[in-house]
Every structure is written in structure tokens, then in C-alpha cells.
TORKOL-4160 file (C-alpha; in steps of 0.2 Angstrom, whole numbers, padded with zeros to 4 digits, m for minus):
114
<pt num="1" X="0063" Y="0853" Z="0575"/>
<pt num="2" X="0074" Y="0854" Z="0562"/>
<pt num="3" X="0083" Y="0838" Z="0558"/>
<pt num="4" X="0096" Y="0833" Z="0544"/>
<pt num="5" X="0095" Y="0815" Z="0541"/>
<pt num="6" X="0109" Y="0804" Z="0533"/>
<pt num="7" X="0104" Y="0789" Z="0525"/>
<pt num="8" X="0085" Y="0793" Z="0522"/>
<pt num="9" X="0086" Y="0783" Z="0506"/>
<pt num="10" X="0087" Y="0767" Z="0512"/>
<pt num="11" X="0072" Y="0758" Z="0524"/>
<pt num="12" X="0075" Y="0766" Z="0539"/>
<pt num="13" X="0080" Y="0780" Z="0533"/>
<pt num="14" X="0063" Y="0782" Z="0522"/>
<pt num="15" X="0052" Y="0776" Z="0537"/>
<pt num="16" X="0061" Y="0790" Z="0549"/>
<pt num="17" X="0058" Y="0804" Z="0537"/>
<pt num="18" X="0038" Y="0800" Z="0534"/>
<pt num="19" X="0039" Y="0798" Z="0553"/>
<pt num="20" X="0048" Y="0816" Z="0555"/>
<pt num="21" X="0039" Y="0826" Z="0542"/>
<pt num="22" X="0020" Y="0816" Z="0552"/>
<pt num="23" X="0025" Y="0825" Z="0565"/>
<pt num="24" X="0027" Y="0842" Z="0561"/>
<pt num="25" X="0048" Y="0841" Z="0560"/>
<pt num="26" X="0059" Y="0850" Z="0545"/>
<pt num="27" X="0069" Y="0839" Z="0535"/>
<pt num="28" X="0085" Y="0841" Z="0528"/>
<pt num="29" X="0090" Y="0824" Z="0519"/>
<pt num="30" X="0106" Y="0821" Z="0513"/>
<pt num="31" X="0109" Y="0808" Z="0499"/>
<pt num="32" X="0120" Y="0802" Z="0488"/>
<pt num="33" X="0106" Y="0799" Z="0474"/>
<pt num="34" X="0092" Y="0811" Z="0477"/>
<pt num="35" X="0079" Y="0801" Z="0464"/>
<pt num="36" X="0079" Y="0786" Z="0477"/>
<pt num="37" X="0070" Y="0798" Z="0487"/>
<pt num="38" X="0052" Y="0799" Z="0478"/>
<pt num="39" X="0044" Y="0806" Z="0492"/>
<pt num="40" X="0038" Y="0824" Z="0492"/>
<pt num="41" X="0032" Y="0836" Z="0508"/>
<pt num="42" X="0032" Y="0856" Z="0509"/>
<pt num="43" X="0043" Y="0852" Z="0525"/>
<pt num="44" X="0058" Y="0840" Z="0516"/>
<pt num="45" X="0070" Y="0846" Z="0507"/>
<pt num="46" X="0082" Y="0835" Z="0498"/>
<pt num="47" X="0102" Y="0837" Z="0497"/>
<pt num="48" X="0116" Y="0828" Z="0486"/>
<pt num="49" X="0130" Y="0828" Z="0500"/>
<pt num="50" X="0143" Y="0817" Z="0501"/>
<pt num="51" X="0141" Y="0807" Z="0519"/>
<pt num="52" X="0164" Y="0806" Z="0519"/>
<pt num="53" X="0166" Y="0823" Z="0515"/>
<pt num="54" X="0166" Y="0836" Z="0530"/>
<pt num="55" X="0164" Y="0850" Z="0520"/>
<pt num="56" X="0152" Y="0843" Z="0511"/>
<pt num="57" X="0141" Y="0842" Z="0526"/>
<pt num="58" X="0145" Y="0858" Z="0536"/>
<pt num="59" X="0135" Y="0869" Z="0526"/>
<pt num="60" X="0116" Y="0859" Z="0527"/>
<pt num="61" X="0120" Y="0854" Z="0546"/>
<pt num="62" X="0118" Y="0874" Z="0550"/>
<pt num="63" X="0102" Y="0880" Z="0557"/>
<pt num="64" X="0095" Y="0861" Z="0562"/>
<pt num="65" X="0094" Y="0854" Z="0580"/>
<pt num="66" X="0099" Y="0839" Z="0576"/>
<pt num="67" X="0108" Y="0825" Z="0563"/>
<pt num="68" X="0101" Y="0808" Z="0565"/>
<pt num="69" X="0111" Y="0794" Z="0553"/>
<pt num="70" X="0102" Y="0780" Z="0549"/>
<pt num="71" X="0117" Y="0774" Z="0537"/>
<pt num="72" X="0120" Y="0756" Z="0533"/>
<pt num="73" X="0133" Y="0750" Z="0520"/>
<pt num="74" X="0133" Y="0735" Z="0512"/>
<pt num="75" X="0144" Y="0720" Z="0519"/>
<pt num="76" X="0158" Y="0722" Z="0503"/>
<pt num="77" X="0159" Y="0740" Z="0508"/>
<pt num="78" X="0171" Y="0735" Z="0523"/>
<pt num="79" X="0184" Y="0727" Z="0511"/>
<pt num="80" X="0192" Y="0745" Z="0508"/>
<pt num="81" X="0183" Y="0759" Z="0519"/>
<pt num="82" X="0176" Y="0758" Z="0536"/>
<pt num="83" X="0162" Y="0767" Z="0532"/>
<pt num="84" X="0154" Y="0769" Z="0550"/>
<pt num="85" X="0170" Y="0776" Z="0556"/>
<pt num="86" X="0174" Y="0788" Z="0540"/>
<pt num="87" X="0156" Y="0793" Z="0542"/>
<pt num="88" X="0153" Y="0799" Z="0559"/>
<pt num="89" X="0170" Y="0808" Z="0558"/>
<pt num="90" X="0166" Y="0820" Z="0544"/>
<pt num="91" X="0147" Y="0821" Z="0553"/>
<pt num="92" X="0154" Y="0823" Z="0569"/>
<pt num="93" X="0168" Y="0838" Z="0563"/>
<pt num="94" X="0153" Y="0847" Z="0552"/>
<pt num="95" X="0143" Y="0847" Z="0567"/>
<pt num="96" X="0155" Y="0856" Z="0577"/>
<pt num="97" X="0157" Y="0868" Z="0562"/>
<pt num="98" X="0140" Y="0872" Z="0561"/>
<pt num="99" X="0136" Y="0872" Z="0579"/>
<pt num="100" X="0123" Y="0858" Z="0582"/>
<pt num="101" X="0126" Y="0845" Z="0597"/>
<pt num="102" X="0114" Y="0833" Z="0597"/>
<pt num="103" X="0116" Y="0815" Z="0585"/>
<pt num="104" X="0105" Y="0803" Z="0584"/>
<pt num="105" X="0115" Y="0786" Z="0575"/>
<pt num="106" X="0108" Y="0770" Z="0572"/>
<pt num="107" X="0116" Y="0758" Z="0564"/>
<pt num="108" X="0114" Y="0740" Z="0557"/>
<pt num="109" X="0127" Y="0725" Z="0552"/>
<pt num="110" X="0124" Y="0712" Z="0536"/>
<pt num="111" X="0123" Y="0696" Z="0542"/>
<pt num="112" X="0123" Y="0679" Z="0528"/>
<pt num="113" X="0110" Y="0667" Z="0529"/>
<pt num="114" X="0114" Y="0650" Z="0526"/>
């Protein structure tokens, strides 16, 4: 399959890509800072895309069979954006631009130790 993967610079996102490209799957990743991505397969390419931005999106979501976000945001994010929200709506309208259906999303919340 062909899959673009939002977030894939983070720890899921990294483990999810090694796991995809094992596998046999093409990988599209879409990041906001391509260097934290180091790793380097014949079957990953690696996109600066902007995860708010619908257009931004649209064009690298054509041709794949599926988007799986493994965004997370850290807790001062939520002060001014809701970044889950923001995020899945541009996915969400890219997807129906570029014709692909299926989303896998997981998600994750900070908590504070004390």
C-alpha cells in the first residue's frame, strides 16, 4: 500500500514508518522539519507539508490508499489552537480532494507527573 503518514517524526510516528517500510508498504511522510527524520529506505519519501494547511496536503495525499496521523502536540499548544481539530479538518478535506477514504488516527494527550 501506499500510505502518507502525519507526524512520523515523533516516536510513534518513527516506530510506524520502520514498521510500514518492513513490510513492504510506500511511504509518504509529511513533516514540518524533515532532518528529524534521519531514516532512509528506497520505499520512504519525505515531504515538508504543513499538517493545518489543506492545500498543503491535497497534492502528497494523491495516489495513496491511506493517511494514518500519529500527531501529538505538546500540552502548551492547546493555549491558542486546537491542533487535533485543526488537523484532521485540513487532513480530512485533502483527502476528499485527492480521492483517498481510509484514515487511520491515533492520538495521545500529555499528562503532568507530580
Amino acid at each position: 500500500m501506499k500510505l502518507a503518514v502525519l507526524g512520523a517524526t515523533g516516536q510513534t510516528g518513527q516506530n510506524l514508518v520502520k514498521q510500514a517500510l518492513q513490510q513492504g508498504h510506500v511511504v509518504t511522510a509529511l513533516v514540518r522539519t524533515p532532518s528529524k527524520l534521519t531514516l532512509e529506505h528506497d520505499n520512504l519519501k519525505v515531504i515538508e507539508a504543513n499538517i493545518f494547511s489543506e492545500e498543503s496536503l491535497t497534492a502528497h495525499f494523491r495516489d495513496h490508499d491511506a493517511v494514518i496521523s500519529c500527531l501529538g502536540f505538546s500540552p502548551a499548544f492547546f493555549s491558542y489552537i486546537t491542533g487535533y481539530t485543526d488537523s484532521m479538518k485540513a487532513a480530512v478535506n485533502a483527502m476528499r480532494q485527492a480521492k483517498v477514504n481510509r484514515m487511520i488516527a491515533m492520538t495521545s494527550w500529555y499528562t503532568e507527573r507530580k
